[in-house]
C-alpha positions as CSV (number, residue, x, y, z in Angstrom):
1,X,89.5,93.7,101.1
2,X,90.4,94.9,97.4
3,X,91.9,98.7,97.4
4,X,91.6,100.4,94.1
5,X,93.9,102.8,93.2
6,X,92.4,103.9,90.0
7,X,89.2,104.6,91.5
8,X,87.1,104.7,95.0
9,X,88.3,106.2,97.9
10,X,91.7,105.4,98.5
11,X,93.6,108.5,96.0
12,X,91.4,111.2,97.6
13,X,91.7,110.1,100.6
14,X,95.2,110.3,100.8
15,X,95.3,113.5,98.9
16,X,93.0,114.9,101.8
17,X,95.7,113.7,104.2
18,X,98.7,115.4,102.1
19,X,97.2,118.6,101.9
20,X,96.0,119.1,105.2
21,X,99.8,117.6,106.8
22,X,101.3,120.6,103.9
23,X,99.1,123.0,105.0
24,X,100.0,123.1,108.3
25,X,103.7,122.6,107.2
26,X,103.2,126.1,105.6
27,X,101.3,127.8,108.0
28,X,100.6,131.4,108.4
29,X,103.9,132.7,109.7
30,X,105.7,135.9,109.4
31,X,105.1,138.9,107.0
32,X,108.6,138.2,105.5
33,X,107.6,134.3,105.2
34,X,104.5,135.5,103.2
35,X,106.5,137.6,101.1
36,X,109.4,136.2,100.5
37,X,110.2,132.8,101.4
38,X,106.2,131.2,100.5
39,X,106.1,132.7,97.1
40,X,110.2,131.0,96.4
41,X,108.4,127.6,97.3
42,X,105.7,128.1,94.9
43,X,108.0,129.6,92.0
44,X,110.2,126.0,93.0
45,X,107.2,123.9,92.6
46,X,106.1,125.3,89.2
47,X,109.7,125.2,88.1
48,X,110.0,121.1,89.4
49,X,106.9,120.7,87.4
50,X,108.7,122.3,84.5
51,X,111.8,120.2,84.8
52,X,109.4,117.4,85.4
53,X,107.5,117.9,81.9
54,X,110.6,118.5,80.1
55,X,112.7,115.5,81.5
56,X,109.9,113.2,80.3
57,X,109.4,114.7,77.0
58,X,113.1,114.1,76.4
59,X,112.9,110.4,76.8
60,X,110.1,110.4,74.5
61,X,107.5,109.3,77.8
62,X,104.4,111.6,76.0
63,X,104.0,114.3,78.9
64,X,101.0,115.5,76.8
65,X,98.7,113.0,78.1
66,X,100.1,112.8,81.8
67,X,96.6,114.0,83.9
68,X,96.5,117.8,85.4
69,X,96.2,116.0,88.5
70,X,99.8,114.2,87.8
71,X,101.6,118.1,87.5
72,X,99.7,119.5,90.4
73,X,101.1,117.1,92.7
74,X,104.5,117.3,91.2
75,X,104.4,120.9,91.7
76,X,103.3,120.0,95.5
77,X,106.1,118.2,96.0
78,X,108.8,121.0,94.8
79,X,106.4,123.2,97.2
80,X,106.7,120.8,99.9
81,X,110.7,120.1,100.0
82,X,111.5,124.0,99.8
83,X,109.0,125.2,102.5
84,X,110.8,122.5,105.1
85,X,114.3,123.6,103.7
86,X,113.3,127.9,103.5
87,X,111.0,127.2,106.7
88,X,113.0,124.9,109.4
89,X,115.1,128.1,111.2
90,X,113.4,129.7,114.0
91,X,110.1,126.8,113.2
92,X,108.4,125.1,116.0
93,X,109.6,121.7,116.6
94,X,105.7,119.9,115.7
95,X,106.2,122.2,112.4
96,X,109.5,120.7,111.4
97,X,107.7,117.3,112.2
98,X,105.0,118.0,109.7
99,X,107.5,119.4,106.9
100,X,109.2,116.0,106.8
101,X,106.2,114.4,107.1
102,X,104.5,116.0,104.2
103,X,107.0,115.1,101.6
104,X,107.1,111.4,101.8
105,X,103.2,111.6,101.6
106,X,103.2,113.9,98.4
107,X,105.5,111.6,96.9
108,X,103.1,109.2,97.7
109,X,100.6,111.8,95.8
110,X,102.9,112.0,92.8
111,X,103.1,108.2,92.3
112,X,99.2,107.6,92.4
113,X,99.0,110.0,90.3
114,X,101.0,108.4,88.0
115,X,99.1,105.7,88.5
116,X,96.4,107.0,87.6
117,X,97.8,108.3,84.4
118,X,99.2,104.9,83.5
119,X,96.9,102.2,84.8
120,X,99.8,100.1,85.9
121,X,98.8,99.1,89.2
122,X,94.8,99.0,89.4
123,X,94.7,97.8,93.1
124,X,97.2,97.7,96.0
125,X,97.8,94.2,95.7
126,X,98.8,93.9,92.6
127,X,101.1,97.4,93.6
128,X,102.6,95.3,96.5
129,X,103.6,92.3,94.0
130,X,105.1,94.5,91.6
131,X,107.2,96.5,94.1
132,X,108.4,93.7,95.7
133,X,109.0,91.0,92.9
134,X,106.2,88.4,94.3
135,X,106.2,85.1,92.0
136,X,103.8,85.5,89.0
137,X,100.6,83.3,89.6
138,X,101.5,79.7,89.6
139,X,105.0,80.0,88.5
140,X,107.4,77.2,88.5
141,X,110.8,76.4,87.0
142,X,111.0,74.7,83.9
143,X,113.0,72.0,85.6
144,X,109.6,70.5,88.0
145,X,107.5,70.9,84.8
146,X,108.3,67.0,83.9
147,X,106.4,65.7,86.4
148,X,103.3,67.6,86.3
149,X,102.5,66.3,82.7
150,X,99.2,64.0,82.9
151,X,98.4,65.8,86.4
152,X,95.4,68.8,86.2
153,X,96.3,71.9,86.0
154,X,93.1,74.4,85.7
155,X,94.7,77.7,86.1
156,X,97.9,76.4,83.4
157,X,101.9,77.0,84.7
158,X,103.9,80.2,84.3
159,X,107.6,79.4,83.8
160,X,110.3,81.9,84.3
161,X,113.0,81.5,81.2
162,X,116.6,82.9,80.7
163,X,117.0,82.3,77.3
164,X,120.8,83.2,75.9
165,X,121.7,85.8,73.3
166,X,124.3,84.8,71.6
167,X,123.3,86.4,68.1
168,X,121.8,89.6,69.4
169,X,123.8,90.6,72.2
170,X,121.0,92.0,73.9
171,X,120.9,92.5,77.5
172,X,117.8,91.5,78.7
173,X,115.6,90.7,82.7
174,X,114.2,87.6,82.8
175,X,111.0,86.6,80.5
176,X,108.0,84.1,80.8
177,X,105.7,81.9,79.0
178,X,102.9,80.7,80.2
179,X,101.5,77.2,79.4
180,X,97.8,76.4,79.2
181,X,95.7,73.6,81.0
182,X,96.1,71.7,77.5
183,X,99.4,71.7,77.7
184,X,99.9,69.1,80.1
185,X,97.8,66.6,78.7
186,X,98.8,63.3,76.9
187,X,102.6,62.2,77.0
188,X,104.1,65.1,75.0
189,X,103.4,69.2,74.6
190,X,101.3,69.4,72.1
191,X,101.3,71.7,69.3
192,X,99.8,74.9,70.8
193,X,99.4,78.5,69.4
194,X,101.7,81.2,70.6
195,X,100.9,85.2,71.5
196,X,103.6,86.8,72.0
197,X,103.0,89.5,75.1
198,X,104.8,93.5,74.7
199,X,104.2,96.1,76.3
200,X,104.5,99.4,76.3
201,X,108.1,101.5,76.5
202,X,108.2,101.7,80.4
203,X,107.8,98.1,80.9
204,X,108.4,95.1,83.2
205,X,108.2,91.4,81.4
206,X,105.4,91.3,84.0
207,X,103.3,93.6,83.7
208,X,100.9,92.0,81.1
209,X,100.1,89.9,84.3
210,X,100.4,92.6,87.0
211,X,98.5,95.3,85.4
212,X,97.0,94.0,81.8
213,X,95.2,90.8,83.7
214,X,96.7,88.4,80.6
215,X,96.7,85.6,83.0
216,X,93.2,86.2,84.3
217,X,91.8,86.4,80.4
218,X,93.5,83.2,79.3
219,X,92.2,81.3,82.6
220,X,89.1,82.6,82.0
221,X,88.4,81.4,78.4
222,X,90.2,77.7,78.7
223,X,87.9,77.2,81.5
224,X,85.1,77.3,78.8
225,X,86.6,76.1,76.1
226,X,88.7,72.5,77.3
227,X,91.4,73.9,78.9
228,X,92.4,75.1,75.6
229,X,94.3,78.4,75.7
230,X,97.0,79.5,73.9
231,X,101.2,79.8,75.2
232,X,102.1,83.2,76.1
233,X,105.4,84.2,75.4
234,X,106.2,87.3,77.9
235,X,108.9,89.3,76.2
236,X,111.5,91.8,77.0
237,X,111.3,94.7,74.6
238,X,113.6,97.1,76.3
239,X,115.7,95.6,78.5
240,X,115.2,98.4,81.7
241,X,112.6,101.4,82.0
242,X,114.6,104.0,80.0
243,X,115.1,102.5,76.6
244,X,112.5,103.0,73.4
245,X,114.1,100.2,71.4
246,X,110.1,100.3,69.2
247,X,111.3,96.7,69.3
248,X,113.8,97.2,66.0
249,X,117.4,96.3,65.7
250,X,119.3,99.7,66.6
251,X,121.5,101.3,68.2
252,X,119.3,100.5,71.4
253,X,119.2,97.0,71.1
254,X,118.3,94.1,68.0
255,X,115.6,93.5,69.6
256,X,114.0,92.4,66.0
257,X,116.5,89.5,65.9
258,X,116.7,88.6,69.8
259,X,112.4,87.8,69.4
260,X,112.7,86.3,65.2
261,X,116.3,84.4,65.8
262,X,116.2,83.3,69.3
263,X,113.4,83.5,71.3
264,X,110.8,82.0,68.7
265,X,113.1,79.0,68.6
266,X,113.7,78.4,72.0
267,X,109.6,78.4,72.9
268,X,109.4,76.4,69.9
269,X,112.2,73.6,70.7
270,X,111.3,73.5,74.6
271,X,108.2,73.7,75.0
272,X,107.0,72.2,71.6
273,X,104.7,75.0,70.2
274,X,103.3,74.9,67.0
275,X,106.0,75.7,64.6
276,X,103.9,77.5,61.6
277,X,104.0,80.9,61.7
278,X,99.8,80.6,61.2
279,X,100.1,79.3,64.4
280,X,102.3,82.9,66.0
281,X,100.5,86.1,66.8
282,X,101.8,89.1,68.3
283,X,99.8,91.3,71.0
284,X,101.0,94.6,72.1
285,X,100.0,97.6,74.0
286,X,101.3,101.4,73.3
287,X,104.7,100.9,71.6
288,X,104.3,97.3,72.1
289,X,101.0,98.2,69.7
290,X,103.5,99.2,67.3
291,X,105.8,96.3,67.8
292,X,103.2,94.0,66.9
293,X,101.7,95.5,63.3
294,X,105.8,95.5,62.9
295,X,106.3,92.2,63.6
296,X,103.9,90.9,61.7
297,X,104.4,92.6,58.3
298,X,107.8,92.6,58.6
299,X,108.1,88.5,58.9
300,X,104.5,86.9,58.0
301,X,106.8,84.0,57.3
302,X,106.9,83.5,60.8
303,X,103.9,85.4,62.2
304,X,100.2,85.7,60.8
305,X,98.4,87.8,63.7
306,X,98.7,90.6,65.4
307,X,96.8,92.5,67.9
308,X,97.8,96.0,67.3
309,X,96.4,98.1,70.5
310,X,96.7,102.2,70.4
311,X,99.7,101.4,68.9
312,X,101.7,104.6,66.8
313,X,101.7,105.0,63.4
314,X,105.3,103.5,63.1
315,X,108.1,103.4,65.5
316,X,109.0,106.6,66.5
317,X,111.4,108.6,69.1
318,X,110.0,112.0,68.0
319,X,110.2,113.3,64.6
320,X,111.9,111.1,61.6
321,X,114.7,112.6,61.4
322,X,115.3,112.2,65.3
323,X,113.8,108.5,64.6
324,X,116.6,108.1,62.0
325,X,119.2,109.1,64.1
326,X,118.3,107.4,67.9
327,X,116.8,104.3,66.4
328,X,118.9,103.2,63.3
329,X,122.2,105.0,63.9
330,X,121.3,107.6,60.9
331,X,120.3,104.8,58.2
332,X,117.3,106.0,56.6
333,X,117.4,102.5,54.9
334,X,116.9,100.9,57.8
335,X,113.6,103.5,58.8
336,X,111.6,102.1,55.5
337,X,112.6,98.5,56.5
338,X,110.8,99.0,59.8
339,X,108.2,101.2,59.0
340,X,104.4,99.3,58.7
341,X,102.9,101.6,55.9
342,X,106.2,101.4,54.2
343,X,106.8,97.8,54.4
344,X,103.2,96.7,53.6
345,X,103.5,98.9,50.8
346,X,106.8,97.4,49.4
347,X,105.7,93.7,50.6
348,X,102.4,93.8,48.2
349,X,99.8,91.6,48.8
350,X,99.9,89.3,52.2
351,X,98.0,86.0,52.1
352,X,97.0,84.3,55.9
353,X,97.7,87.6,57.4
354,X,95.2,89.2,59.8
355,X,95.1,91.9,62.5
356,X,92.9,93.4,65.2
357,X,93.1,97.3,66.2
358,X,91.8,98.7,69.2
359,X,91.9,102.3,70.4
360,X,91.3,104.8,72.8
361,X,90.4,108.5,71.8
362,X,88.0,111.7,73.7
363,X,84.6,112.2,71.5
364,X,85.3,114.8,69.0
365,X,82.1,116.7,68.0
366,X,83.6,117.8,65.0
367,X,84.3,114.4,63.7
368,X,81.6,113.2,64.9
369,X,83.5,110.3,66.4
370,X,86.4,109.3,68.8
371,X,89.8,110.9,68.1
372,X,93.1,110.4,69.2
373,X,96.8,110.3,67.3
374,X,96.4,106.9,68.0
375,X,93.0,106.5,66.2
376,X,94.0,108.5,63.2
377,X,97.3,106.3,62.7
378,X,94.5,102.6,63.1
379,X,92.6,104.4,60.2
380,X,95.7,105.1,58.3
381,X,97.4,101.6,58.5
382,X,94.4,99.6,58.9
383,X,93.6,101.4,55.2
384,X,97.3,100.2,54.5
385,X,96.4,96.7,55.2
386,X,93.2,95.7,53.8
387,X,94.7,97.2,50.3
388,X,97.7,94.9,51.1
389,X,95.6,91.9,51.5
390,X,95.7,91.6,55.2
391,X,92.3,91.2,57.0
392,X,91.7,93.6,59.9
393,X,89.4,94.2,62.4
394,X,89.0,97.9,63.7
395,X,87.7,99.3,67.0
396,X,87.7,102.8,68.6
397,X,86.4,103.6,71.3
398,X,86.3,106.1,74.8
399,X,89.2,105.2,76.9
400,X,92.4,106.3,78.1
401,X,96.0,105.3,77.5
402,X,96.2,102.9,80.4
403,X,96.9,99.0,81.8
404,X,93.0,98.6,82.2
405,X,92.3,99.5,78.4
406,X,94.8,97.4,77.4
407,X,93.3,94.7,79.4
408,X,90.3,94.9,78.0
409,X,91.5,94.8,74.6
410,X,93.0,91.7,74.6
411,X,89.8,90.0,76.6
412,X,88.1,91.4,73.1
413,X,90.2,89.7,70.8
414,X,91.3,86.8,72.5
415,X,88.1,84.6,71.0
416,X,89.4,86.3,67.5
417,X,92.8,85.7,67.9
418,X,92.2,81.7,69.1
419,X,90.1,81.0,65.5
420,X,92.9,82.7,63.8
421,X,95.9,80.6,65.2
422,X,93.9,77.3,65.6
């Protein structure tokens, strides 16, 4: 049996449970409980949900588009841990039980709702295999791969790779690429497409498996097209959950370099991809969006596609002077040499350079259309491009900023991104 967690009845459910477990928790005690003590435990959870907001806008984590849903329970759970603290003297022992109770279940709360806002985990299984580090679908080291070659494989290999770092330094968990049916035909690899996989700033290397279904697409379309299916190259943009490198060289990280100087090589030399950069493309989700268009523009002497999805209008960790200073150490130089609009611009005209966008946005009756920051930076750079010579394809469309839409994204453009690289 699948369990949803972005939608059915698993989320209310357990909300039911929560509130009823707190509600008892709190009770109808005293006058001076009702008075005092009660209304401290509310002014605590409306401060945690402060903290809360503020703490994520810090790190640049957009609290903006968190759900109401995802600050009610946060506020819950400040409400829950200060009634069992302001409430356990003088409280009935099945009381007490039910305060401690109640805050591991709205912690619970606060992570579904979380989920909800991110789309990272769309059903309990796939929750289970992230929390606990299962094997990604068919993995196997890249020391059995040998004798596999000339053997079937309809659902391709995914191959855990440490590759070293010796001219960026930069600290990173351990990647993947994936490898198509067609890649174990004949006596050699032969010379297959790459997309390179990035995600968005809170990231895992897995989670364009886990949560964006990369592995499902790919299956899906070389079991109707040969086995034919491009490598996927599942990078590490960040390193760990808490640091927006926008996939430049920085203080943060050269993350620019680690992809351009050593991890295109390696996928390259090992598993014998294809090369020309007409045979590279770039997919990316959120700031991975923006990693992508950057990619691309920056080196189309390496890359020629990129799948840009609700990426920003150019890396970014706030305002540009902030950018300036986080993400280049203060060298405005270095902000023009990574911006998209500003390196398209300088660049001229591309040749063998294309590029999908796909965003979400609400309906805005004023427009007349979808809206979203993310829509109004597509328009702007997708503008950008086609002046610049680079052919784009541009879709907007009702959705949130989650895993699923991402998903569904790159099922769109896969077909579009194999004519490209073939």
């Amino acid at each position: 049996m699948i369990i949803h967690l972005l939608s059915g009845w698993f989320f209310p459910t357990v909300q039911a449970i929560t509130l009823i477990a707190l509600a008892f928790a709190i009770g109808w005690r005293d006058r001076r409980w009702q008075t005092v003590w009660l209304p401290a435990a509310a002014a605590i959870g409306v401060g945690a949900a402060w903290i809360t907001y503020w703490y994520l806008g810090s790190q640049q984590m957009l609290p903006d588009t968190a759900p109401l849903i995802f600050w009610v329970w946060v506020a819950l759970l400040g409400l829950a841990l200060a009634v069992a603290v302001f409430g356990w003297p003088k409280t009935r022992w099945w009381r007490k039980l039910l305060s401690v109770i109640a805050i591991p279940l709205t912690v619970f709360c606060v992570a579904l709702a979380a989920n909800q806002w991110t789309g990272y985990y769309p059903t309990i299984d796939r929750a289970w295999d992230g929390l606990v580090s299962e094997p990604l679908p068919n993995e196997t080291e890249a020391a059995l791969l040998a004798p596999l070659r000339g053997t079937p494989q309809p659902q391709g290999r995914t191959v855990p790779i440490n590759v070293p770092n010796p001219i960026s330094h930069f600290k990173h968990r351990v990647e993947y690429v994936y490898l198509p049916p067609q890649w174990f035909t004949g006596p050699t690899p032969p010379r297959l497409p790459v997309l390179v996989m990035i995600g968005g700033v809170i990231t895992a290397t897995q989670d364009w498996v886990r949560s964006g279904g990369a592995l499902d697409t790919v299956t899906r379309y070389a079991r109707t097209h040969h086995g034919e299916a491009p490598i996927l190259l599942l990078m590490d943009p960040t390193g760990g959950y808490n640091n927006d490198t926008e996939c430049v060289d920085g203080p943060r990280g050269m993350v620019d370099t680690r992809l351009t100087k050593e991890l295109r090589p390696y996928v390259v030399s090992t598993f014998g991809a294809d090369p020309a950069a007409a045979g590279w493309g770039v997919v990316g989700w959120s700031m991975g969006g923006t990693c992508a268009i950057g990619f691309v523009t920056k080196h189309p002497d390496l890359f020629s596609t990129f799948l840009d999805i609700s990426g920003d209008i150019g890396p970014n960790s706030g305002n540009k002077q902030k950018t300036i200073s986080t993400l280049y150490g203060g060298n405005a130089a270095a902000w023009a040499a990574n911006d998209p609009s500003t390196v398209m611009a300088a660049h001229g005209p591309y040749h063998g350079v294309a590029g999908w966008f796909q965003t979400e946005g609400h309906w805005s009756r004023r427009l007349g259309g979808y809206d979203s920051a993310q829509i109004r930076a597509t328009k702007q750079l997708s503008t950008i491009a086609e002046q610049n010579g680079i052919t784009t394809v541009v879709r907007t469309m009702r959705g949130t900023h989650t895993w699923p839409f991402a998903g569904r994204a790159f099922a769109d453009a896969l077909p579009w991104l194999m004519q490209r690289l073939q």
